[in-house]
Backbone as a ProteinNet text record, in pm:
[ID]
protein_1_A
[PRIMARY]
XXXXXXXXXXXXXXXXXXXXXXXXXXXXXXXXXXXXXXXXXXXXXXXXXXXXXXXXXXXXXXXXXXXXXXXXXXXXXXXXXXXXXXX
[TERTIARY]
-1483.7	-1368.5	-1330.7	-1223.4	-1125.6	-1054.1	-1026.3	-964.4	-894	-812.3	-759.6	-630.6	-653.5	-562	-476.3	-326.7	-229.6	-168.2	-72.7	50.9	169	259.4	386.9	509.5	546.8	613.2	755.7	830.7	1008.3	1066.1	1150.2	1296.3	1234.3	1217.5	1210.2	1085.9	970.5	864.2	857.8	749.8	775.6	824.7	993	1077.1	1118	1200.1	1331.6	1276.9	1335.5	1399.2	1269.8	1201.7	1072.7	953.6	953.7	863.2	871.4	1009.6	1028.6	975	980	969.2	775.3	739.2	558.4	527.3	589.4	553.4	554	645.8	713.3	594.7	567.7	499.3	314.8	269.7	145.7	138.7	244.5	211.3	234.4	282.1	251.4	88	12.7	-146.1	-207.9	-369.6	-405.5	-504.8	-506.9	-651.7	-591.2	-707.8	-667.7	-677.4	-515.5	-488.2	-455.6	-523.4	-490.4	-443.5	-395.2	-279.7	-370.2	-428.7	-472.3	-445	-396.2	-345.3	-435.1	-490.9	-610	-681.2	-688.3	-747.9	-714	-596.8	-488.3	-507.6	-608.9	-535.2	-479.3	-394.1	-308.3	-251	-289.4	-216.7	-118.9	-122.3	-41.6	78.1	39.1	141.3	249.3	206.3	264.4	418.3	507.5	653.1	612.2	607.1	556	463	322.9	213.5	282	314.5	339.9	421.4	529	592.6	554.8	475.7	397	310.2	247.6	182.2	283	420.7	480.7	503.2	455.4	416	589.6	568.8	653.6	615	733.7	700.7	573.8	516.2	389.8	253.2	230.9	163.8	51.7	-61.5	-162.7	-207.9	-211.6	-260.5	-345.2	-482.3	-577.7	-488.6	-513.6	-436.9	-591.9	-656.2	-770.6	-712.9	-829.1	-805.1	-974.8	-968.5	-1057	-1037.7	-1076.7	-1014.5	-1011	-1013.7	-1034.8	-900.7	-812.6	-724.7	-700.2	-809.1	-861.7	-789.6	-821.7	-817	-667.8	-629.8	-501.4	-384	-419.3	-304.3	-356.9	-412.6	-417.8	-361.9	-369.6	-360.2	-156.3	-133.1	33.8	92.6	45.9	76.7	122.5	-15.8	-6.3	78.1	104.7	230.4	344.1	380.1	517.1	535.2	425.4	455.5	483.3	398.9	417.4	586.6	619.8	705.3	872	778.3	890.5	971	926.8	1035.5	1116	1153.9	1231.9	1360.7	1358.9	1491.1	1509.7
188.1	262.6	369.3	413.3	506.5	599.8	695.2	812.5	941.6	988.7	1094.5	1163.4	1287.9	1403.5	1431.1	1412.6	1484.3	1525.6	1656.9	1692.3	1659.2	1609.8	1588	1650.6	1721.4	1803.3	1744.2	1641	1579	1674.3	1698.2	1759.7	1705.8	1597.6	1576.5	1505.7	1509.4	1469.2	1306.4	1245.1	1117.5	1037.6	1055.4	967.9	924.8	820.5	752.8	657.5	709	637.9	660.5	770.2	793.8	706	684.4	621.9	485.9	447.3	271.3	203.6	345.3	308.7	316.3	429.8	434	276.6	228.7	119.3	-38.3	-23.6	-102.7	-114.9	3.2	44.7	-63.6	18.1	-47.3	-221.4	-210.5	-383.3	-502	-417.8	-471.7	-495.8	-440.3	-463.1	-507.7	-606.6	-657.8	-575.6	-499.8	-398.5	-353.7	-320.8	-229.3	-76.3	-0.9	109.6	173.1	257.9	411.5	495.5	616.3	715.7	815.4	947.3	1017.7	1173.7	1231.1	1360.3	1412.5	1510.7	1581.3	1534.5	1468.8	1380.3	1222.6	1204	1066.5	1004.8	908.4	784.2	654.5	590.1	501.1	359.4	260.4	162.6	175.9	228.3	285.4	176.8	47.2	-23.1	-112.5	-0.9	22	93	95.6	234.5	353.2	183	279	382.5	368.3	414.4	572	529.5	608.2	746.3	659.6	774.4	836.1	782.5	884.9	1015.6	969.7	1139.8	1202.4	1210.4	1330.8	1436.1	1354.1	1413.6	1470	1625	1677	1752.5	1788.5	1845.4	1966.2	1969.1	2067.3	1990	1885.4	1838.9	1755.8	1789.7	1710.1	1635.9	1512.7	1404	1293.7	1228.5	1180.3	948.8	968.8	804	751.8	624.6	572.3	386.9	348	181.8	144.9	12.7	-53.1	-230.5	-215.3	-413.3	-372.5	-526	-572.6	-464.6	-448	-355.1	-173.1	-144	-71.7	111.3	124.7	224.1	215.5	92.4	98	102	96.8	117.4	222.7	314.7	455.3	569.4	502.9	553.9	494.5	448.6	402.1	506	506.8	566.6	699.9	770.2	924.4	932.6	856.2	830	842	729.6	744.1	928.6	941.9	1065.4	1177	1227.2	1290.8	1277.9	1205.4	1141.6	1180.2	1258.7	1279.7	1146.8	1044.2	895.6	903.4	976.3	909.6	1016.7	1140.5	1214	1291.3
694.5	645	746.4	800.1	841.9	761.1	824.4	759.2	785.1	813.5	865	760.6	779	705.4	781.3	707.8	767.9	685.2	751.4	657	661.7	559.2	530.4	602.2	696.3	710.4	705.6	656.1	705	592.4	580.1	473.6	329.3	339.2	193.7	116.7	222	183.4	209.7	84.7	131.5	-9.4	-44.9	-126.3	-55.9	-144.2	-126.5	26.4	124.1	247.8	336.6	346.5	403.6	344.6	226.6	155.5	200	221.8	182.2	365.6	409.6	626	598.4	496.6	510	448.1	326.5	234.7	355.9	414	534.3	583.9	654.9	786.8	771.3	620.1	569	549.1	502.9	477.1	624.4	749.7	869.1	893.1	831	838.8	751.1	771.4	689.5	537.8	593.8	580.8	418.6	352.5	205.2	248.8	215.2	266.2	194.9	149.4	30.4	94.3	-3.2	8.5	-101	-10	-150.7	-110.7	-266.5	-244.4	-346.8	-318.2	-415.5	-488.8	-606.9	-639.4	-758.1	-683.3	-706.1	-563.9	-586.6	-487.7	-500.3	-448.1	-439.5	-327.5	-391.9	-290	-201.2	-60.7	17.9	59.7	8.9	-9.4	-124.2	-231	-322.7	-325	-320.4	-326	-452.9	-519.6	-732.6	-726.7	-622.7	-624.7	-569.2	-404.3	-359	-413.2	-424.8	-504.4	-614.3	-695.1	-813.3	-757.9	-650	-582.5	-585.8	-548	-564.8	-423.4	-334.1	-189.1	-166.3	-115.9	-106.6	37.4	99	202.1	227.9	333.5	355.4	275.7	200.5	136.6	241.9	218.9	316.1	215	299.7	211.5	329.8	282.2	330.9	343.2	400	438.6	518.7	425.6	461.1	434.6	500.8	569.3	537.5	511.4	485.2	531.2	664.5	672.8	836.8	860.4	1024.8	1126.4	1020.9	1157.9	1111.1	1041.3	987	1052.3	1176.3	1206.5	1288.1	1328.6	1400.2	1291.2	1154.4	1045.7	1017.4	1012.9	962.7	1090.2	1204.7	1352.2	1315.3	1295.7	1322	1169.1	1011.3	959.7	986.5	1049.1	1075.9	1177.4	1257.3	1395.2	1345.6	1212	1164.7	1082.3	1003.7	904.5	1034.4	1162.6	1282.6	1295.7	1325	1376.7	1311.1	1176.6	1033	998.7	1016.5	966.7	1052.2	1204.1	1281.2	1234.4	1127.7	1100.9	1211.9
[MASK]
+++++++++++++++++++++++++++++++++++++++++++++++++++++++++++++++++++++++++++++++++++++++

């Protein structure tokens, strides 16, 4: 298993249009990939899941991988959230 903390920082957290590029982003990999904010975690390739945390901007949240491409989908996640979705 893999694992790394980051924080949320885009305008609007991770709804709508940010969410649907993270939901995207995860299911390019094979690996089982959670999404956990304090103590809710979630199928990171879920939208439903996702968006129930509620992740709002400034929000650190733990993004872990379990599977053969394990650390290179938790390594591309935290790239896109860095990245603020590209706004």
């Amino acid at each position: 298993m893999f694992s790394k903390e980051i924080t949320v920082n885009n305008q609007v957290g991770l709804y709508a249009r940010p969410a649907t590029f993270f939901i995207q982003k995860a299911n390019e990999y094979k690996s089982t990939i959670m999404v956990e904010k304090e103590e809710r975690k979630v199928n990171a390739k879920s939208l439903l899941g996702v968006l129930s945390l509620g992740i709002t901007r400034g929000t650190a949240i733990t993004i872990s991988a379990e599977g053969a491409d394990e650390e290179e989908a938790v390594n591309a996640l935290c790239d896109l959230i860095a990245s603020n979705f590209g706004e």
